[in-house]
Phi, psi and omega in degrees: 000140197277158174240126194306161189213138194299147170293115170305150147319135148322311166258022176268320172282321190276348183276309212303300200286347176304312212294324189294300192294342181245025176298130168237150163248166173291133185270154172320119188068024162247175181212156178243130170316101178270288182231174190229106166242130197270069192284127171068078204212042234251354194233009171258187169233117159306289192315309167304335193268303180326319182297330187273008179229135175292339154306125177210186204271159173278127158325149179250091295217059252036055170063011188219320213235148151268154166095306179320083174095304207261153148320125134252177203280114150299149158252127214218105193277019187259327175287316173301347184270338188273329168301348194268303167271011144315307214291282163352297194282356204255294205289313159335302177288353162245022162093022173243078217272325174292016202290145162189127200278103206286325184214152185250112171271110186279136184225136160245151179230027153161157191322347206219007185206130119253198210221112185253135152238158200224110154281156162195116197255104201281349183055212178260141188239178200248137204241183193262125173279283210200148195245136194225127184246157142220179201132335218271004189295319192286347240227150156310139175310334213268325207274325177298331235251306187285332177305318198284330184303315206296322183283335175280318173314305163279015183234065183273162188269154220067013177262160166271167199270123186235154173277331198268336153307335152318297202312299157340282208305296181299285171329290154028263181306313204278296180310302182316334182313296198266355168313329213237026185079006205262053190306345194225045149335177057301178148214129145266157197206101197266134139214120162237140193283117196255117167285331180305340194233329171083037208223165193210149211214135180245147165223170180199131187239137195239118183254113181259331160086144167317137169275186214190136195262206162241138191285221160277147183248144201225107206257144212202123178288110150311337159279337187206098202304343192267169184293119169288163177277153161288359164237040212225011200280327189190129180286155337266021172282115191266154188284331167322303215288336189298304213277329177288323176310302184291359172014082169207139219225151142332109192110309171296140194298143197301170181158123184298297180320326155301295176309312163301330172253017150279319162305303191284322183279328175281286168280347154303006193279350181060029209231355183219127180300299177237144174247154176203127184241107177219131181288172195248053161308104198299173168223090018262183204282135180294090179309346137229153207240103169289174162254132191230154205244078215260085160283135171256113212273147161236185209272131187298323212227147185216113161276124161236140178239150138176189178205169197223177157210186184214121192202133212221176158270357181261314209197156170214115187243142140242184167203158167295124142246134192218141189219182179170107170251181193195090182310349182203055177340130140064020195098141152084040183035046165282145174232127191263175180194166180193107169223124161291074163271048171336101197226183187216129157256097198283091155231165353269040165337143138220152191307325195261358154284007197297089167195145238305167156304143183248321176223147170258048202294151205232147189203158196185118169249163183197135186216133171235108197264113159267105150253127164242142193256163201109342212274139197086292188196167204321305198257023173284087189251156136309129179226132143264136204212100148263161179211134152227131186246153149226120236186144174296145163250098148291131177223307218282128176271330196258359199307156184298183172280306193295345196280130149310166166220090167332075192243134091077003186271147185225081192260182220201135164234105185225178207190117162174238208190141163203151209232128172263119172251106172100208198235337205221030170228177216189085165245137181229120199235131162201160174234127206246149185239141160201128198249118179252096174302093164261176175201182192255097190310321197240119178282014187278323175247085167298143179293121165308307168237134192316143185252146178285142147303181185186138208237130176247118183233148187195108161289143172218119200275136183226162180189116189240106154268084170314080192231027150286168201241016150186131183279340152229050119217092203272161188181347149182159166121194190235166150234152163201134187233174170218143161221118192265122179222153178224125181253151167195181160089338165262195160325305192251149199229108157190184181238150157229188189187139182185116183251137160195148216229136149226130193243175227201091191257130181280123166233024116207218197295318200227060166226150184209148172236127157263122191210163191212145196218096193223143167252116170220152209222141203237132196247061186244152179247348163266343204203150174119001188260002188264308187268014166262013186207003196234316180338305198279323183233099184283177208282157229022070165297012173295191179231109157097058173284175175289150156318275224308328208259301190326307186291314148346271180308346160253337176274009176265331174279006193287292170314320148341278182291335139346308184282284189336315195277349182256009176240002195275171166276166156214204203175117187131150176116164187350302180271337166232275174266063218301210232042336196216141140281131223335138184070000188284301195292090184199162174270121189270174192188162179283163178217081227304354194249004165211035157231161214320146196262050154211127159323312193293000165263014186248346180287326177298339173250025187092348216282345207237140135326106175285180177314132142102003206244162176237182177279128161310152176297303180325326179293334201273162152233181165322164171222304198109161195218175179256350167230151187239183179172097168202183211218167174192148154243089250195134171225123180239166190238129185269084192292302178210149179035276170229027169228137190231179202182124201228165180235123170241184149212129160260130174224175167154171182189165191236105178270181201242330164305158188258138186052026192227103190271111155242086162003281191322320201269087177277321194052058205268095166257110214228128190212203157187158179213178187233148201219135133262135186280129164232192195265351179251012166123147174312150163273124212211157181205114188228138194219138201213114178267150183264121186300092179343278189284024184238017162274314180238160179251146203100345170260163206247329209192159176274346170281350150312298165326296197273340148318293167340290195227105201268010182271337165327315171068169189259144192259177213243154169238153164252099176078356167108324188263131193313035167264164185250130160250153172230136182212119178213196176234143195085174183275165161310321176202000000 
């Protein structure tokens, strides 16, 4: 009789057969590399020099297994010998000219797997002497005078000698050239080497050529090579706005700069996938020069569907997203949009709450965009943005049952122009109106004292400078923006300001050091006297007033703080100080429309202060405050394929005070996380502890801290432990 054998789990059977289907071997009589070392190799990037040789290690398979999914690397000793002068040629090109790779080591460490080390005795290297240009005669003083800064600029002298800064050295020289009508530049380019001195000596010779206007321009379908009619370039696309945008005229003196920043004005139209502008240079040379215009059209209409959540110390939401956009509205490459987020908030659900919803508030954002490109001038677009959102105001990581829940509509406008200079400058002038409605989210817990509306109108200056070398996985160069407002004419009389700079160090192919630096600083003359002078002892300190008087006496500050949360800083969250939670870093405070509604429970949690006495932290929520201040540090790592892994620290903090940076107050959260690459930016988790003695300096703990100082507020725990989790899309910065 057969004897039955337990059935495996369905998913227990299907990882046996992945793993069995994803298995690789060793061919017979080979051996597989297990790892590849580079000894005494102190003055390179190992990692980068590693990407140049074909021996390389067998991959791992989440970072553990060999043999799994991946190949493994054989070992073949004519490729290592070859790999031996890769090595010779790589450090030649970085000015180590005596280099030479003395020994190769096969070590097995079992019948079928070795171990490679490579010595190389890199020898002295050779620095840059002296830079000679000539050619320069014919030429405007001012103009010869700039080929030699560019070609000396990039070769200073004492640097060590690199190839691809020659080259650079040489493009350089060339580029002032044709910047300056000289379309048919040349450079020529030398190095000699003194071994004897260890010293390296440049000449660069400039064939500068007739200067030169621009011809005719001949804009050409990538899809369909031959010349289009003018109303004929991509149905339903007429070709003026193309031509007005690239604002380049018949006649006008030749310039690459010009042609590059027309490449650039051309895909801001958002309506074309690849743009290519190449002059049509004689032989012999011509004083004028056409263009011919290579477009490739991407699709006029874009439907997005997709949805997200959010689950937190605050809140736990999904929501719906639906967008349409339509490049070329009515014509003249106007671009209209319309994106929908619909969501529900599962309260009071929170990552540290997990338990079912009791209620559903339902919330919906709506944005609608009109831009015309063109207005005034070519590179000059227009925008109309009406927006109506509706929304739960959550703050509290702790509320009660009895607490209203306060919510939102909020529709909103702005109108204005931004202007691109260039491939890295960014300027946006506009003026935004937004009107903040409440009501009572559960009509079961009514809002205690009627809340003011409040209306905010403010021009805002926006302004960006870009020389990163990708916007979203930046891996060197700096950003710096700025944001200016100024409001009247509403609820609020104020200046804000909020300046901020980042920088992007390679520190090899697949490490990035990353900082982030940001100041704001907030200016009001109507609003603002409750939370920069009443926080720490809010307004009735008697002793045994009535509810009614109590409430009277916090509903006179409502509008105040109204103004504050929506026009104040705050700090915590995805994007700035994962550590906190979203709005966690602010100066807390009681709040009279969102803590329990009948005084006698809020005198029952402390809430209400006696003579000589503060507020418990358990009482404050965020409020916003007026000067800001933080910083990040971040090193991320390009671990296998599309997952990477970073390590940061954040610190920064929000005072309640006008002009007031306070150092002491680091809120210093140190964590690490993990990234997946998609094609709209990593996907991202980042888990961030907050350093017990690094928040206020002098405290032992932030529960101290915030005993001390209840505008401090008590921050939500996870699991009991001072963290944070952050999950987006894109880097933090």
């Amino acid at each position: 009789m057969p004897i039955p054998f337990p059935r495996p789990p369905p998913v227990a059977l299907a990882v046996g057969l992945l793993a069995a289907c994803a298995c690789t071997s060793i061919p017979p009589g080979r051996s597989a590399v297990d790892s590849v070392r580079i000894v005494n190799a102190p003055s390179v990037d190992r990692a980068e020099l590693r990407q140049k040789l074909a021996t390389t290690a067998t991959p791992r398979f989440l970072g553990l297994f060999r043999g799994i999914v991946y190949d493994y690397s054989v070992f073949d000793a004519s490729i290592l010998q070859r790999d031996l002068a890769r090595i010779e040629r790589y450090y030649q090109g970085h000015g180590f000219f005596g280099v030479h790779s003395r020994a190769a080591r096969v070590v097995h460490v079992s019948p079928d797997h070795v171990r490679v080390e490579i010595v190389v005795d890199e020898g002295p290297v050779s620095l840059n002497r002296r830079v000679l240009v000539l050619g320069l005669d014919d030429l405007p003083p001012a103009v010869a005078q700039a080929v030699r800064d560019a070609a000396a600029g990039a070769l200073p002298a004492g640097a060590r000698f690199d190839e691809e800064t020659y080259a650079a050295a040489r493009t350089a020289a060339q580029r002032v050239l044709t910047d300056d009508g000289y379309a048919y530049a040349t450079v020529q380019s030398d190095a000699q080497v003194d071994l004897a001195a260890h010293a390296v000596d440049y000449a660069f010779t400039v064939s500068a050529g007739p200067r030169a206007v621009f011809g005719s321009i001949t804009i050409v379908n990538a899809q369909s090579p031959q010349e289009q009619g003018p109303s004929r370039f991509v149905e339903p696309m007429a070709e003026a706005p193309l031509r007005r945008a690239m604002k380049i005229r018949s006649g006008e003196t030749y310039s690459t700069a010009a042609i590059d920043a027309a490449t650039q004005a051309l895909l801001d139209l958002e309506v074309l996938a690849s743009v290519r502008i190449e002059p049509k240079l004689s032989d012999p040379p011509s004083p004028i020069v056409p263009l011919t215009v290579t477009l490739e059209p991407a699709k006029l209409h874009v439907t997005r569907l997709g949805g997200g959540f959010e689950l937190d110390a605050i809140k736990t939401e999904v929501h719906a997203l639906v967008g349409w956009e339509n490049h070329d509205f009515l014509g003249d490459l106007r671009d209209f949009s319309v994106d929908a987020r619909p969501g529900v908030v599962l309260y009071p659900t929170r990552v540290d709450n997990l338990v079912a919803p009791t209620d559903w508030l339902p919330e919906e954002r709506l944005r609608l965009q009109l831009r015309q490109p063109g207005f005034l001038e070519a590179r000059t677009t227009a925008y109309v943005r009406p927006e109506l959102n509706v929304y739960p105001l959550l703050v509290q990581p702790n509320p009660s049952a009895s607490e209203p829940v306060v919510g939102y509509v909020e529709p909103k406008g702005a109108v204005g122009v931004d202007r691109r200079f260039g491939k890295h400058v960014l300027v946006n002038l506009g003026h935004n109106v937004q009107g903040e409605l409440p009501f009572a989210y559960i009509p079961s817990l009514p809002i205690a004292e009627p809340l003011p509306s409040i209306v905010l109108s403010y021009p805002e200056l926006q302004t960006v400078l870009d020389f990163r070398d990708d916007p979203v996985h930046p891996h060197a160069g700096l950003y710096a923006s700025n944001d200016l407002q100024a409001a009247f004419g509403g609820s609020a009389t104020d200046v804000r300001v909020q300046p901020e700079v980042r920088g992007y160090v390679p520190l090899s192919r697949g490490v990035t050091l990353a900082a982030r630096g940001s100041v704001g600083l907030l200016f009001s003359s109507n609003y603002g006297t409750y939370v920069q002078n009443y926080l720490k002892e809010p307004l009735a300190p008697q002793q045994n007033l009535p509810p009614d008087a109590v409430n009277r006496l916090y509903g006179t500050v409502d509008r105040d703080i109204e103004i504050v949360y929506f026009r104040g800083f705050f700090s915590g969250g995805p994007s700035s100080n994962r550590g906190f939670p979203l709005r966690g870093i602010a100066p807390h405070g009681i709040v009279p429309f969102l803590n329990p509604v009948s005084a006698s429970s809020q005198v029952a949690l402390q809430c209400v202060p006696k003579k000589g006495q503060t507020l418990g932290p358990q009482c404050s929520v965020p409020i916003g405050g007026f000067s800001l201040w933080e910083a990040s540090v971040e090193t991320r790592f390009d671990v296998s394929g599309p997952f990477g892994v970073t390590v940061f620290c954040d610190a920064g903090d929000v005072a309640a005070a006008e002009a007031t940076i306070r150092l002491d107050h680091l809120h210093l959260a140190c964590g690490v996380g993990a990234r997946y690459d998609t094609p709209v930016g990593p996907i991202r988790l980042d888990v961030g502890y907050r350093v017990p003695w690094l928040q206020v300096l002098g405290f032992s703990n932030e529960t101290d801290a915030a005993n001390a100082d209840p505008t401090e507020g008590s921050q939500p725990r996870i699991f009991y432990q001072p963290i944070a989790l952050s999950f987006g899309i894109g880097e933090a910065f």
